[in-house]
PDB file of N, CA, C and O in Angstrom:
ATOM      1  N   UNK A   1     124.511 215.181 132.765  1.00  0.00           N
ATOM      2  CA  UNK A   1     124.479 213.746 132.589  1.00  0.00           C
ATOM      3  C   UNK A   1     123.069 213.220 132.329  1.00  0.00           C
ATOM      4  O   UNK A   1     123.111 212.079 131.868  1.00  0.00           O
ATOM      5  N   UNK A   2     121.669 213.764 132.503  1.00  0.00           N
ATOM      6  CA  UNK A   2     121.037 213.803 132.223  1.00  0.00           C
ATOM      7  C   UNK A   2     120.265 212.858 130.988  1.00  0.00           C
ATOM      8  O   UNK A   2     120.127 213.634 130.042  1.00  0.00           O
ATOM      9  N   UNK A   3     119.845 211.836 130.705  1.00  0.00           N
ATOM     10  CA  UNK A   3     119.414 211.665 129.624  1.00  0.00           C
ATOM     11  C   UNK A   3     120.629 210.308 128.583  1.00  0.00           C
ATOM     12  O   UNK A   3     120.321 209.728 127.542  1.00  0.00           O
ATOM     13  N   UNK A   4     121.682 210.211 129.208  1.00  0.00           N
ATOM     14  CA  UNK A   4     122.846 209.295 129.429  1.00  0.00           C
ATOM     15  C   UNK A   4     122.770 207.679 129.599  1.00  0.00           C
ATOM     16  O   UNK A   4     122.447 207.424 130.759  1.00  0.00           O
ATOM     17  N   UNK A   5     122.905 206.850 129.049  1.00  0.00           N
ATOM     18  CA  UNK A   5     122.616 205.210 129.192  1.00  0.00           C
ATOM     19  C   UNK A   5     124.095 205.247 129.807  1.00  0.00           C
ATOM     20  O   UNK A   5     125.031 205.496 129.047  1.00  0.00           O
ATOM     21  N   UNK A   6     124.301 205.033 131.010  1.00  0.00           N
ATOM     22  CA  UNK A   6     125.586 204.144 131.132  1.00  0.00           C
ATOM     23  C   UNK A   6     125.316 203.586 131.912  1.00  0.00           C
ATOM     24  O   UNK A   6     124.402 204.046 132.597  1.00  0.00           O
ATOM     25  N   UNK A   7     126.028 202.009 132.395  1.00  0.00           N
ATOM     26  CA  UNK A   7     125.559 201.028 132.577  1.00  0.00           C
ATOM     27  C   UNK A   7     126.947 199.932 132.282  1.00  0.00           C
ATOM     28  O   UNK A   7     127.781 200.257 131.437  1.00  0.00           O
ATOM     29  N   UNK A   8     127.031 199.143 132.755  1.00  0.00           N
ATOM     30  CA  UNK A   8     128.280 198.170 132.914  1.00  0.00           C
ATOM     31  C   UNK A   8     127.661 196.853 132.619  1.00  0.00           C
ATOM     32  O   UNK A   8     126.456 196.902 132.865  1.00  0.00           O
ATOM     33  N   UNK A   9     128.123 195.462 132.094  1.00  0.00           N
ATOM     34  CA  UNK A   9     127.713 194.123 132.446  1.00  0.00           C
ATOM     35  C   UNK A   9     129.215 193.452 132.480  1.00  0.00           C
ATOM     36  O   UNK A   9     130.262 193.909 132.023  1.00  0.00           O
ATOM     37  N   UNK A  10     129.004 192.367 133.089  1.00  0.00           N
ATOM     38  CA  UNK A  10     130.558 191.223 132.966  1.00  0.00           C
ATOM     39  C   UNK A  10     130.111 189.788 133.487  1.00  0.00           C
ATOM     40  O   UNK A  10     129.416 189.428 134.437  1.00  0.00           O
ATOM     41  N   UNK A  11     130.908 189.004 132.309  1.00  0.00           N
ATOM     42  CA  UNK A  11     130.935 187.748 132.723  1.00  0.00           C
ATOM     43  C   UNK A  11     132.171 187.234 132.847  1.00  0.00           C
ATOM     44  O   UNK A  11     133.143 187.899 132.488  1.00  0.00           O
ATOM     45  N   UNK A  12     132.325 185.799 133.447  1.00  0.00           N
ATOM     46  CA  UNK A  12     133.097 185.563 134.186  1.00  0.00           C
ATOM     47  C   UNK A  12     133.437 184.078 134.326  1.00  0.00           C
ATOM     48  O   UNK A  12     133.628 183.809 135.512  1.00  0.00           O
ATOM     49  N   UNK A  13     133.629 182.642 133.222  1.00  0.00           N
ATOM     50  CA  UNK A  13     133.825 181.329 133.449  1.00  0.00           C
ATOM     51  C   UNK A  13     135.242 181.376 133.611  1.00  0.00           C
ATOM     52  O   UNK A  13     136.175 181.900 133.003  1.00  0.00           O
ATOM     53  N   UNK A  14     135.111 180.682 134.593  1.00  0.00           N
ATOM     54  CA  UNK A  14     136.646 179.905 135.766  1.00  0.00           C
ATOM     55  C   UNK A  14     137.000 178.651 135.435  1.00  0.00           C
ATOM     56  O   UNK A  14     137.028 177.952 136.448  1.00  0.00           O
ATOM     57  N   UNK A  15     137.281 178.059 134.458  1.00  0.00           N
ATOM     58  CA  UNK A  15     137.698 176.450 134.563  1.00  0.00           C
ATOM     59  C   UNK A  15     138.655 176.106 135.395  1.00  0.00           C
ATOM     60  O   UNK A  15     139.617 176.861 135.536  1.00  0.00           O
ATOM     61  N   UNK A  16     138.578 175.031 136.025  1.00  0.00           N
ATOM     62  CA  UNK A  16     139.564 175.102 136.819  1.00  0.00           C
ATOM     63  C   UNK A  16     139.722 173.317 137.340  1.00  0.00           C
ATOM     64  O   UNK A  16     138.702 172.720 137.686  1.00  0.00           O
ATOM     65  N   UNK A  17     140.826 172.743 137.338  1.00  0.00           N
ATOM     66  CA  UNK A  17     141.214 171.887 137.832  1.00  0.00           C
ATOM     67  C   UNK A  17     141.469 170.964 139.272  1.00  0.00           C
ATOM     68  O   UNK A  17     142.336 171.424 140.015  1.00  0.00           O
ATOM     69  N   UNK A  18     140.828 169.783 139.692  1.00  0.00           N
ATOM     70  CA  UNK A  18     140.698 170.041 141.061  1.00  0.00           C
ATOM     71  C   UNK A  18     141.841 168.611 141.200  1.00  0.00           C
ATOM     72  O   UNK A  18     141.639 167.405 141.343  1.00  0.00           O
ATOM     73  N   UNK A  19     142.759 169.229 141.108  1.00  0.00           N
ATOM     74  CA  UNK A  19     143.894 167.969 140.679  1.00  0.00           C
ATOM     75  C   UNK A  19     144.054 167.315 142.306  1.00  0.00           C
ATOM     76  O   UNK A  19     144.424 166.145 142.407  1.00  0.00           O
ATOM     77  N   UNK A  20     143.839 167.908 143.222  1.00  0.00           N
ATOM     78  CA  UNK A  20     143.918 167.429 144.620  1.00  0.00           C
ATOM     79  C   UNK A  20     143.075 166.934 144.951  1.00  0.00           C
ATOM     80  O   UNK A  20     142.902 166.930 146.170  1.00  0.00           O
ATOM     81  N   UNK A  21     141.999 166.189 144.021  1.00  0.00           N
ATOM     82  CA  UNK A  21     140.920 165.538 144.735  1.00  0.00           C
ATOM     83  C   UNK A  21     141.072 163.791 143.891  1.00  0.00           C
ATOM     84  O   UNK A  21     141.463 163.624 142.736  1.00  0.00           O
ATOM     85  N   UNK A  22     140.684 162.794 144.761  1.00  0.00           N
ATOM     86  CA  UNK A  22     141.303 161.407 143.925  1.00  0.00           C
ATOM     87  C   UNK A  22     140.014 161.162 142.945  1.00  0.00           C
ATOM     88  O   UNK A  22     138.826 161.245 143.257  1.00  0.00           O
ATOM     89  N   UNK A  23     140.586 160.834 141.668  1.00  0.00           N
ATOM     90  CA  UNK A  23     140.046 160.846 140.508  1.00  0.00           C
ATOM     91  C   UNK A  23     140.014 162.100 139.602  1.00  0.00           C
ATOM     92  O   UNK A  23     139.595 161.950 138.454  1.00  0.00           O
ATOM     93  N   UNK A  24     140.338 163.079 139.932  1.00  0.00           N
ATOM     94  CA  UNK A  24     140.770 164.679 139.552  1.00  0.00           C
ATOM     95  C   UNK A  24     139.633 164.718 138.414  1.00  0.00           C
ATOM     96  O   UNK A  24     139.269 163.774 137.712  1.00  0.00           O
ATOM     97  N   UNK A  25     139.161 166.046 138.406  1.00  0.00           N
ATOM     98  CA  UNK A  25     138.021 166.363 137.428  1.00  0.00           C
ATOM     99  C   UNK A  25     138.010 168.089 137.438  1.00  0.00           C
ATOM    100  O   UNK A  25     138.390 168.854 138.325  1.00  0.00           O
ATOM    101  N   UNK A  26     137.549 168.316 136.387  1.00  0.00           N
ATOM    102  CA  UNK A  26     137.507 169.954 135.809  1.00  0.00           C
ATOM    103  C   UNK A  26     136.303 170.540 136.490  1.00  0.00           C
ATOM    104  O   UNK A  26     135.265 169.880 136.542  1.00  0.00           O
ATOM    105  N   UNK A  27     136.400 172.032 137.142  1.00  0.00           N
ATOM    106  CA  UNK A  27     135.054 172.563 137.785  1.00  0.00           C
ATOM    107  C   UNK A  27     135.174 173.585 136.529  1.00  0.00           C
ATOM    108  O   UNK A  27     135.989 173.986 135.698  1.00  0.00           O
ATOM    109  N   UNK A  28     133.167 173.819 137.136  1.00  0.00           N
ATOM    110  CA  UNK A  28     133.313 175.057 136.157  1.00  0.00           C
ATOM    111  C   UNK A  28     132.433 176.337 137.105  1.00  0.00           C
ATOM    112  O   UNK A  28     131.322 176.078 137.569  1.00  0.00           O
ATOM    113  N   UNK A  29     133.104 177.745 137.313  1.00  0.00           N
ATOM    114  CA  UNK A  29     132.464 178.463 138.194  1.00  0.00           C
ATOM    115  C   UNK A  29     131.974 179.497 136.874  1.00  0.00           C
ATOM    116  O   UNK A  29     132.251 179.293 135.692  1.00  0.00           O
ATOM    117  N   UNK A  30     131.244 180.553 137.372  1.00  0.00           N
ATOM    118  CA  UNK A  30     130.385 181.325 136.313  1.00  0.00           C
ATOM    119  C   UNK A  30     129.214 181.821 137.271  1.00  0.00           C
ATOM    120  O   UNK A  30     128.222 181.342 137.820  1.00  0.00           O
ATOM    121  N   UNK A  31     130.236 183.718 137.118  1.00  0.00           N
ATOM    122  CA  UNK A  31     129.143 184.732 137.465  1.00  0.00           C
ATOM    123  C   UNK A  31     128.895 185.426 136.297  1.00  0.00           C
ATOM    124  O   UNK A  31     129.463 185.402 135.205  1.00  0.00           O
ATOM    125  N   UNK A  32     127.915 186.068 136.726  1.00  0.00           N
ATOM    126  CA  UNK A  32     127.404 187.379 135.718  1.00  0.00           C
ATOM    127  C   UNK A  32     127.094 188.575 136.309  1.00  0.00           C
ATOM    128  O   UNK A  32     127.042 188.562 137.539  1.00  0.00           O
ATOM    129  N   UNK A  33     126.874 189.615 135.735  1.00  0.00           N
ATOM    130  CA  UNK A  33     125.886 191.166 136.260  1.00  0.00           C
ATOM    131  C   UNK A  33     125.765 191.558 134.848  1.00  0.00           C
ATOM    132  O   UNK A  33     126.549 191.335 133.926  1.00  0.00           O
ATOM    133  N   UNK A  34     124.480 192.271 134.842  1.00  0.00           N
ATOM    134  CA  UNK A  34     124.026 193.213 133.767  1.00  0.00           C
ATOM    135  C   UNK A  34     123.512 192.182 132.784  1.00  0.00           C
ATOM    136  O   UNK A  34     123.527 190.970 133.000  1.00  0.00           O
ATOM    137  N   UNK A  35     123.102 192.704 131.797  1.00  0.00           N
ATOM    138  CA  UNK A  35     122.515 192.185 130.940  1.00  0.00           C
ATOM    139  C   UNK A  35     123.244 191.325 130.220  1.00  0.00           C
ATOM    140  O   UNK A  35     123.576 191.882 129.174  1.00  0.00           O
ATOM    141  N   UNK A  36     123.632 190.276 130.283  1.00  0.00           N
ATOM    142  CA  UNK A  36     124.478 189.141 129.610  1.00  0.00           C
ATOM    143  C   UNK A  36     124.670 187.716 130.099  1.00  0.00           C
ATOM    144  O   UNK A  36     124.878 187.608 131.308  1.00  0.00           O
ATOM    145  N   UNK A  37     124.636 186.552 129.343  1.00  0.00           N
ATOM    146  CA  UNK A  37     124.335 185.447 130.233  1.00  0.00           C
ATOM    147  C   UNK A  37     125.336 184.371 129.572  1.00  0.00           C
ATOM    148  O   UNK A  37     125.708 184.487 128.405  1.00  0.00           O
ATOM    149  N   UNK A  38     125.719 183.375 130.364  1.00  0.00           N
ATOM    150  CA  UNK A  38     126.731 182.230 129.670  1.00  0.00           C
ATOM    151  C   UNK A  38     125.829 181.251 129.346  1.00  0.00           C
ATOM    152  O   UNK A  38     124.953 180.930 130.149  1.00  0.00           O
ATOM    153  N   UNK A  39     125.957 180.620 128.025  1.00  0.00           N
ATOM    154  CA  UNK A  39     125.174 179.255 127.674  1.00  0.00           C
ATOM    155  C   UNK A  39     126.478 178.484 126.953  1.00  0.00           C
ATOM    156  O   UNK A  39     127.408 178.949 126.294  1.00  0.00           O
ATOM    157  N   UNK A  40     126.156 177.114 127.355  1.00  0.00           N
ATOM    158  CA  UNK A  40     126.565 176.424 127.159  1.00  0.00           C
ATOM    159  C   UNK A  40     126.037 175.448 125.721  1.00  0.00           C
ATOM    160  O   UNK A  40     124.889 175.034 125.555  1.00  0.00           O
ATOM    161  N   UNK A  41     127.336 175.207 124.679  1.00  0.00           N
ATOM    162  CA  UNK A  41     126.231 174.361 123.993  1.00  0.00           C
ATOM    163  C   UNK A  41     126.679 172.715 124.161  1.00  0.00           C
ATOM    164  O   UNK A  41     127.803 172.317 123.856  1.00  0.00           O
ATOM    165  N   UNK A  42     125.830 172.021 124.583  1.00  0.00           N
ATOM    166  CA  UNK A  42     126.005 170.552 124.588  1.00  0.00           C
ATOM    167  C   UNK A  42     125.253 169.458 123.916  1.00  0.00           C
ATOM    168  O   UNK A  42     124.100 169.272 124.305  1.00  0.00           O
ATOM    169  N   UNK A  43     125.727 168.706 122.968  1.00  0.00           N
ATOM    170  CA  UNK A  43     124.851 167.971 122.054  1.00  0.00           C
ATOM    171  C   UNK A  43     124.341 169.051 121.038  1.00  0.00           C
ATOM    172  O   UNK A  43     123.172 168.709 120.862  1.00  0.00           O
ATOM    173  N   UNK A  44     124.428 169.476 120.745  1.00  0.00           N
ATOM    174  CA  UNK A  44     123.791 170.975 119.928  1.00  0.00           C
ATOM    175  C   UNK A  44     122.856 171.489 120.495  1.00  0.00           C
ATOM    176  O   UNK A  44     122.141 172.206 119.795  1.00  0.00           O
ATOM    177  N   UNK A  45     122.543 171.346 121.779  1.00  0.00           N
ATOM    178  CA  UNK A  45     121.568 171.631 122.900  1.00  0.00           C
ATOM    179  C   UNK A  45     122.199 173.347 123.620  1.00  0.00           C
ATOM    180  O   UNK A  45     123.409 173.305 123.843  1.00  0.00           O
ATOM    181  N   UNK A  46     121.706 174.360 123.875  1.00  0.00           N
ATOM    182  CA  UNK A  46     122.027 175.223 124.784  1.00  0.00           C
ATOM    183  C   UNK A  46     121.224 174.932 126.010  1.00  0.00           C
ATOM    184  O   UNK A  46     120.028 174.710 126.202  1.00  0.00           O
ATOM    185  N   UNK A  47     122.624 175.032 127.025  1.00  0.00           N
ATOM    186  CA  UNK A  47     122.164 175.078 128.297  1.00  0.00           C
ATOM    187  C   UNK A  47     122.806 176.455 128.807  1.00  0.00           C
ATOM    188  O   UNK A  47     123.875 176.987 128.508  1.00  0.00           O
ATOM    189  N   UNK A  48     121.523 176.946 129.902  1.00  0.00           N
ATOM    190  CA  UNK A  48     122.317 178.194 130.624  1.00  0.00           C
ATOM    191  C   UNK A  48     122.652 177.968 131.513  1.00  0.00           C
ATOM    192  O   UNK A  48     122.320 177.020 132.224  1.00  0.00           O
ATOM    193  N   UNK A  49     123.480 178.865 131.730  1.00  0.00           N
ATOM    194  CA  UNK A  49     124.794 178.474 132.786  1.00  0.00           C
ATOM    195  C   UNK A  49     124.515 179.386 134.312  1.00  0.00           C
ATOM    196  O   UNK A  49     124.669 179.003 135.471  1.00  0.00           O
ATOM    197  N   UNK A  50     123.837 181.334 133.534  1.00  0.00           N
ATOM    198  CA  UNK A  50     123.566 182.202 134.383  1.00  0.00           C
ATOM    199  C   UNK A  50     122.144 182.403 133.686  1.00  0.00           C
ATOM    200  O   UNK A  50     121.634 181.826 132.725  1.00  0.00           O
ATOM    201  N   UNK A  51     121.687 183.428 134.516  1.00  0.00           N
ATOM    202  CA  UNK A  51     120.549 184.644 134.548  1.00  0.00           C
ATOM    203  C   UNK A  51     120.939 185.696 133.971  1.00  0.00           C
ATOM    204  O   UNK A  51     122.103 185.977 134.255  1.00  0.00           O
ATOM    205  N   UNK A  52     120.296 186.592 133.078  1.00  0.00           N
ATOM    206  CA  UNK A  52     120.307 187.932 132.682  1.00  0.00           C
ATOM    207  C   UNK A  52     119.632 188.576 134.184  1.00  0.00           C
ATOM    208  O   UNK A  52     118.476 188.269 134.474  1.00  0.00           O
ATOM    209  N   UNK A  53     120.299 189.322 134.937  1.00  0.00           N
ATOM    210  CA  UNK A  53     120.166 189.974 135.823  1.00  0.00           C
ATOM    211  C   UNK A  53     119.762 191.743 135.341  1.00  0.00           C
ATOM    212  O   UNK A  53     120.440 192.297 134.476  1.00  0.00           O
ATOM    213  N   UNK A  54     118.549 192.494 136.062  1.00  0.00           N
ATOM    214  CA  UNK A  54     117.835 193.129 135.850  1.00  0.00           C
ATOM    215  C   UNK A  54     117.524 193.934 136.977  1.00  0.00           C
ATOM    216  O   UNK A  54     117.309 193.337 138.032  1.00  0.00           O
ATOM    217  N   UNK A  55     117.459 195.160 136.960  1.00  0.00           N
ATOM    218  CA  UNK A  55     116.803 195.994 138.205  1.00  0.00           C
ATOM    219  C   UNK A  55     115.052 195.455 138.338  1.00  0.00           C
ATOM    220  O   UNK A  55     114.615 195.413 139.488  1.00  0.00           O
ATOM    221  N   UNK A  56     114.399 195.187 137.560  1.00  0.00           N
ATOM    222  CA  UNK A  56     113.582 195.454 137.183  1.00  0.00           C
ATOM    223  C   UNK A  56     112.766 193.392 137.955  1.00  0.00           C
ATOM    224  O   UNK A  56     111.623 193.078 138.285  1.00  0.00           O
ATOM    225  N   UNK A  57     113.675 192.823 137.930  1.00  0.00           N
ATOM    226  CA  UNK A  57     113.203 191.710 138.554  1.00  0.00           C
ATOM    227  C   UNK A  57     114.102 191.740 140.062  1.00  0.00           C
ATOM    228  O   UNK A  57     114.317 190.601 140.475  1.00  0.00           O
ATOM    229  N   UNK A  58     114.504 192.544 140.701  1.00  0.00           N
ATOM    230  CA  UNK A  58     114.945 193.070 141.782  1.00  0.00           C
ATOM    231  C   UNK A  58     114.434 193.505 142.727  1.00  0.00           C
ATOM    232  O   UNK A  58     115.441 193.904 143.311  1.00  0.00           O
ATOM    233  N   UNK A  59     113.580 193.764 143.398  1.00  0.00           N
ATOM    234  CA  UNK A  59     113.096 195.192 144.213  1.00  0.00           C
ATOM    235  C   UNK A  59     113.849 196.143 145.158  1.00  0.00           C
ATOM    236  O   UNK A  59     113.947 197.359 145.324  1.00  0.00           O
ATOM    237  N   UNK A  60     114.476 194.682 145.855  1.00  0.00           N
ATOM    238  CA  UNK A  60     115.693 195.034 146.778  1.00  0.00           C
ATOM    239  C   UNK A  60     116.752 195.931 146.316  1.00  0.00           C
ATOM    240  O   UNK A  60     117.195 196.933 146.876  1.00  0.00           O
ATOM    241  N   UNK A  61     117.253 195.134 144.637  1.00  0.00           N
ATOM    242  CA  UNK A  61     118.491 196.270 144.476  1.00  0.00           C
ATOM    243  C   UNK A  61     117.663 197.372 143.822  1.00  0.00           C
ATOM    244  O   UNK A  61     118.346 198.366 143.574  1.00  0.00           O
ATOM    245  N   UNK A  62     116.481 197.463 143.502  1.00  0.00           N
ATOM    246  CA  UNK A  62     116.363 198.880 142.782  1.00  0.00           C
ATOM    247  C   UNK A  62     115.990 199.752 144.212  1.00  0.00           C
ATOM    248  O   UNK A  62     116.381 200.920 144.214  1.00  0.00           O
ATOM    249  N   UNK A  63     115.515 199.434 145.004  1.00  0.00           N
ATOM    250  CA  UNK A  63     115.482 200.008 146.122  1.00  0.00           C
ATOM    251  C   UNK A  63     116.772 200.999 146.835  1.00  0.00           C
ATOM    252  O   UNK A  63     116.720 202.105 147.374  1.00  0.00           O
ATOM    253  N   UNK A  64     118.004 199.994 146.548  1.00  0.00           N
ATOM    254  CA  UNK A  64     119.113 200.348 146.622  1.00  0.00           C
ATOM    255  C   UNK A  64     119.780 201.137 145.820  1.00  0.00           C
ATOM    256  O   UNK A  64     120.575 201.887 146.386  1.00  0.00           O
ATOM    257  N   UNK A  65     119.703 201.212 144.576  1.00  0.00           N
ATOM    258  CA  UNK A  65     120.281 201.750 143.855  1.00  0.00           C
ATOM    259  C   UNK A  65     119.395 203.390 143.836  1.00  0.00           C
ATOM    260  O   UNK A  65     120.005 204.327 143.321  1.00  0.00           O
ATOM    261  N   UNK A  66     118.665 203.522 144.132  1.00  0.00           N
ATOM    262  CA  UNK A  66     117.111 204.695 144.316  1.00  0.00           C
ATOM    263  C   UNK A  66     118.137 205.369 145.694  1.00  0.00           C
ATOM    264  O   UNK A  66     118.782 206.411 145.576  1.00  0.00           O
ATOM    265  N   UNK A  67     118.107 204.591 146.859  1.00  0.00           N
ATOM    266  CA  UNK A  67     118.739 204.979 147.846  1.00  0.00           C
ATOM    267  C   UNK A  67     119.994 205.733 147.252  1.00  0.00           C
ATOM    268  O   UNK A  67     119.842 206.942 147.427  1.00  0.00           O
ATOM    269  N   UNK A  68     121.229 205.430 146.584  1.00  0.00           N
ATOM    270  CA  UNK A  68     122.125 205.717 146.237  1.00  0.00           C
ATOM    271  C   UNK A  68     121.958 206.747 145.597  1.00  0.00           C
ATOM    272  O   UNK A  68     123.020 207.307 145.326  1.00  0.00           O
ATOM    273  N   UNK A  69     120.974 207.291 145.200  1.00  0.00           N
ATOM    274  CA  UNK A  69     120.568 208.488 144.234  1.00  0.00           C
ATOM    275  C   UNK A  69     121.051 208.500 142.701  1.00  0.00           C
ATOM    276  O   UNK A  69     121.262 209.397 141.885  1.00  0.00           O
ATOM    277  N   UNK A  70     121.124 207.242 142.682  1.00  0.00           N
ATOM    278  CA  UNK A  70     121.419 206.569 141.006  1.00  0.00           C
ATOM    279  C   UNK A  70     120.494 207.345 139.918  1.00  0.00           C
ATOM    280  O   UNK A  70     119.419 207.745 140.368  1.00  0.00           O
ATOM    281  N   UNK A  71     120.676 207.527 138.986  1.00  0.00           N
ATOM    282  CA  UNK A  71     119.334 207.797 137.856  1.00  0.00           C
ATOM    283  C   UNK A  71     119.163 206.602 137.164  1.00  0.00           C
ATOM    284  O   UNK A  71     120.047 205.771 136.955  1.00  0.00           O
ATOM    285  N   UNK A  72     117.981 206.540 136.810  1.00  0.00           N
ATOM    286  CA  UNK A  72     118.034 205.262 136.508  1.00  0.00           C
ATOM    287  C   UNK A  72     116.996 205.194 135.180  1.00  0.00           C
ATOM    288  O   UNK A  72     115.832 204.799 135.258  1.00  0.00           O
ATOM    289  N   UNK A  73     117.623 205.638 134.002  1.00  0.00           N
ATOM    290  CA  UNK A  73     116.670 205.781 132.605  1.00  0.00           C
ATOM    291  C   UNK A  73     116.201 204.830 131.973  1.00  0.00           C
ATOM    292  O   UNK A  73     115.771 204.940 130.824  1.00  0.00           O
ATOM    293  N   UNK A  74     116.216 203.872 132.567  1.00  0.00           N
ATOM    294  CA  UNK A  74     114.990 202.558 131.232  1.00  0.00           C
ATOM    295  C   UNK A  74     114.291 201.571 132.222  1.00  0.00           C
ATOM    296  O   UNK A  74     113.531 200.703 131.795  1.00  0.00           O
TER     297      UNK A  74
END
């Protein structure tokens, strides 16, 4: 396995309706992992929604993932 990129990302927007609340209005939830991010465009404006998530701005999880005896090529 040696020498191998594998690696996962996923995103994840939830619209969702909060019909039980008075005046009812639309939520919006939104995760991410790995390299990929949700933007929004509004007014012809992008707004972001997430973070591109990174070992590399981490310490904690690369720490963890080192612990796990992960390889970890880039």
């Amino acid at each position: 396995m040696a020498g191998q990129k594998l690696g996962a990302s996923a995103l994840l927007c939830y619209i969702h309706h909060e019909s039980s609340e008075p005046g009812s209005y639309f939520g919006l939830t939104v995760a991410n992992v790995g390299t990929c991010q949700a933007v929004l465009c509004r007014d012809g404006q992008p707004l972001a929604l997430s973070k591109v998530f990174s070992l590399e701005q981490s310490a904690e999880e690369m720490e963890r993932v080192k612990t796990a005896k992960a390889i970890i090529t880039e």
